[in-house]
DRENDO-1510 file (C-alpha; in Angstrom, 1 decimal, always signed):
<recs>
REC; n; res; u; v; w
REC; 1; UNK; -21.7; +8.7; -11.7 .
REC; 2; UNK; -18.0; +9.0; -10.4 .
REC; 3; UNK; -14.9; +9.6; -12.7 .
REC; 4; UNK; -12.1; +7.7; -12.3 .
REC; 5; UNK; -8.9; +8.7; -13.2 .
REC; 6; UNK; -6.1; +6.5; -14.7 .
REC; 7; UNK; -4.6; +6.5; -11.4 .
REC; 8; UNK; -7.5; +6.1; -9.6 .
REC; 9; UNK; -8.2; +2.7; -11.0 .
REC; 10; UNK; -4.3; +1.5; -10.9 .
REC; 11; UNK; -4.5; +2.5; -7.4 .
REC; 12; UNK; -7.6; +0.2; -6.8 .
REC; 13; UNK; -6.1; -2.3; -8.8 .
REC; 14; UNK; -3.2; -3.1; -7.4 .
REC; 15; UNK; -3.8; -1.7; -3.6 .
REC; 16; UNK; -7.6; -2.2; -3.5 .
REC; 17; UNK; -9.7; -3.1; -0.2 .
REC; 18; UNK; -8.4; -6.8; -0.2 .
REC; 19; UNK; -5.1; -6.0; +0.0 .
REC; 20; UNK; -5.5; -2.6; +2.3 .
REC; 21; UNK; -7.5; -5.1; +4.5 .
REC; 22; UNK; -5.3; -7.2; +4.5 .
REC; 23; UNK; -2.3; -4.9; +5.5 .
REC; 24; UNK; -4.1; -3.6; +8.1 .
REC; 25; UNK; -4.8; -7.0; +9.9 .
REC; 26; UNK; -1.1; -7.7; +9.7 .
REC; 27; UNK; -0.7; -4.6; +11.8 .
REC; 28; UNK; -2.9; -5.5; +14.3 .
REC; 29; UNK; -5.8; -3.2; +12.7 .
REC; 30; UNK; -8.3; -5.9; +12.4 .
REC; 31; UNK; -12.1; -4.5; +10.8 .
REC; 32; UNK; -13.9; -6.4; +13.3 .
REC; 33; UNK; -12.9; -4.8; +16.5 .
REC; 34; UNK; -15.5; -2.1; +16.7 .
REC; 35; UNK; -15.0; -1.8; +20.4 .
REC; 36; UNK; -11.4; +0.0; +19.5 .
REC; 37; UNK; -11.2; +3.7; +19.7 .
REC; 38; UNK; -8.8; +3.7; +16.6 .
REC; 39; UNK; -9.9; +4.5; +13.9 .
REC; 40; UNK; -7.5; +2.8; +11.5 .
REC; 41; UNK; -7.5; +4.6; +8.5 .
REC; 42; UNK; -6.2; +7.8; +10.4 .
REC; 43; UNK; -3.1; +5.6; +11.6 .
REC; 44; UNK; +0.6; +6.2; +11.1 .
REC; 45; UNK; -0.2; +2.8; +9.7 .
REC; 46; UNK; -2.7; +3.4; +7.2 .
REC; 47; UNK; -0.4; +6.9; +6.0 .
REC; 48; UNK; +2.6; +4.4; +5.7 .
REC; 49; UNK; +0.4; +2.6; +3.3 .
REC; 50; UNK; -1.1; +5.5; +1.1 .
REC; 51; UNK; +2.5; +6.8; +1.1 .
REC; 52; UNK; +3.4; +3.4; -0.2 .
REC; 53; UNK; +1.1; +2.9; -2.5 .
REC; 54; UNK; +1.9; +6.4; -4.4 .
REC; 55; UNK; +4.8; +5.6; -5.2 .
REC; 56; UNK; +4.1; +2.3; -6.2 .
REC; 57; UNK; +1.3; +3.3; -8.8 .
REC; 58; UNK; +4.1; +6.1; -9.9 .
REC; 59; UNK; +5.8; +2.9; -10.9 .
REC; 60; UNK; +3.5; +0.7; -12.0 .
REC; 61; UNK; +2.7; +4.0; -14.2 .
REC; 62; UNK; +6.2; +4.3; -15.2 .
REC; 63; UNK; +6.1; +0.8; -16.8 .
REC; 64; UNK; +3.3; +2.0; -19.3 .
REC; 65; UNK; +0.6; -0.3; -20.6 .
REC; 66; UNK; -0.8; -2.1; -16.9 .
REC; 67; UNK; -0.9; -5.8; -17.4 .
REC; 68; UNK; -2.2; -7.1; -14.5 .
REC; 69; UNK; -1.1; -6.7; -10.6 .
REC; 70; UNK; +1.2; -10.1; -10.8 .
REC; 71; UNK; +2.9; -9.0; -13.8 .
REC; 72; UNK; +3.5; -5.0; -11.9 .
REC; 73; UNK; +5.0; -7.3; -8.9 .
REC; 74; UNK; +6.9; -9.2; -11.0 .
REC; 75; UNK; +8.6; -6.2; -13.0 .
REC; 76; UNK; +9.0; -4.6; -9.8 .
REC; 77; UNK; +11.0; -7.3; -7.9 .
REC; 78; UNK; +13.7; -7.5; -11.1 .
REC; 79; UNK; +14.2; -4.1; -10.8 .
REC; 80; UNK; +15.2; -4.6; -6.8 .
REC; 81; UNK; +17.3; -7.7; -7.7 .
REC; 82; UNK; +19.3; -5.6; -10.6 .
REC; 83; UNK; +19.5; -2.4; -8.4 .
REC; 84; UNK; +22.0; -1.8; -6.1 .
REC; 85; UNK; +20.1; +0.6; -4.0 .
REC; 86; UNK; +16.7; -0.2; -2.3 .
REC; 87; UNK; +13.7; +1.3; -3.3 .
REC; 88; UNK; +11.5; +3.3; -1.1 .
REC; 89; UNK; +8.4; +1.7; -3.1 .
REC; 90; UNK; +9.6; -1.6; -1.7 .
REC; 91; UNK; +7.1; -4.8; -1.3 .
REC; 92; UNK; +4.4; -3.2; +1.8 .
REC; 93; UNK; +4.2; -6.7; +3.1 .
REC; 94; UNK; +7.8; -7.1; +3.7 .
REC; 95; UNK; +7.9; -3.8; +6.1 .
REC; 96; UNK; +7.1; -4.5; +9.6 .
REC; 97; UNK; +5.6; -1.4; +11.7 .
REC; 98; UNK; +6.1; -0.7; +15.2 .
REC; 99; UNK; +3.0; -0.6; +17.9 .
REC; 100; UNK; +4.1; +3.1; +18.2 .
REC; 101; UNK; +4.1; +3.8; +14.6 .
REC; 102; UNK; +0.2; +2.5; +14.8 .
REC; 103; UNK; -1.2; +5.4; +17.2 .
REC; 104; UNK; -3.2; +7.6; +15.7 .
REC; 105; UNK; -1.9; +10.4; +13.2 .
REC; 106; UNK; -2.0; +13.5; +15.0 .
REC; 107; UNK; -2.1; +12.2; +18.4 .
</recs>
């Protein structure tokens, strides 16, 4: 059987296959088109999200004992309305991505 680490499970926690899905569809990465030759987990898209999602765990870590993904959001929008300068581990749904941002990494 696999280990998990701590961060291994916040990570599926709070940016699991739903939301990755999810994301992804936004993007115009949908799972169903099979016929596309992009593979979208090794998209600028899918690195923006990983990247993302580091940080965010870093965060939720940060806040010490996890109490659920709603309460993680929650703490981390006060924090954004009481600091003065953005956040780089800002909410993924808010950030739009460019079709050029979507090609694939390395291309």
């Amino acid at each position: 059987m696999d280990s998990w680490s701590h961060r291994n499970v916040l990570a599926m926690l709070e940016g699991g296959n739903k939301q990755c899905s999810d994301f992804f569809d936004r993007h115009g990465l949908p799972s169903d088109n099979h016929d596309q030759e992009v593979d979208r987990y090794q998209t600028n898209a899918a690195m923006f999200y990983r990247n993302n999602l580091s940080l965010h765990i870093k965060h939720v870590e940060d806040l010490g004992e996890y109490k659920g993904r709603d309460w993680s959001r929650k703490m981390r929008r006060k924090k954004r309305k009481s600091s003065s300068s953005s956040s780089r581990c800002g909410n993924l749904e808010k950030k739009e991505i460019s079709q050029n941002e979507l090609v694939r990494v390395g291309s």
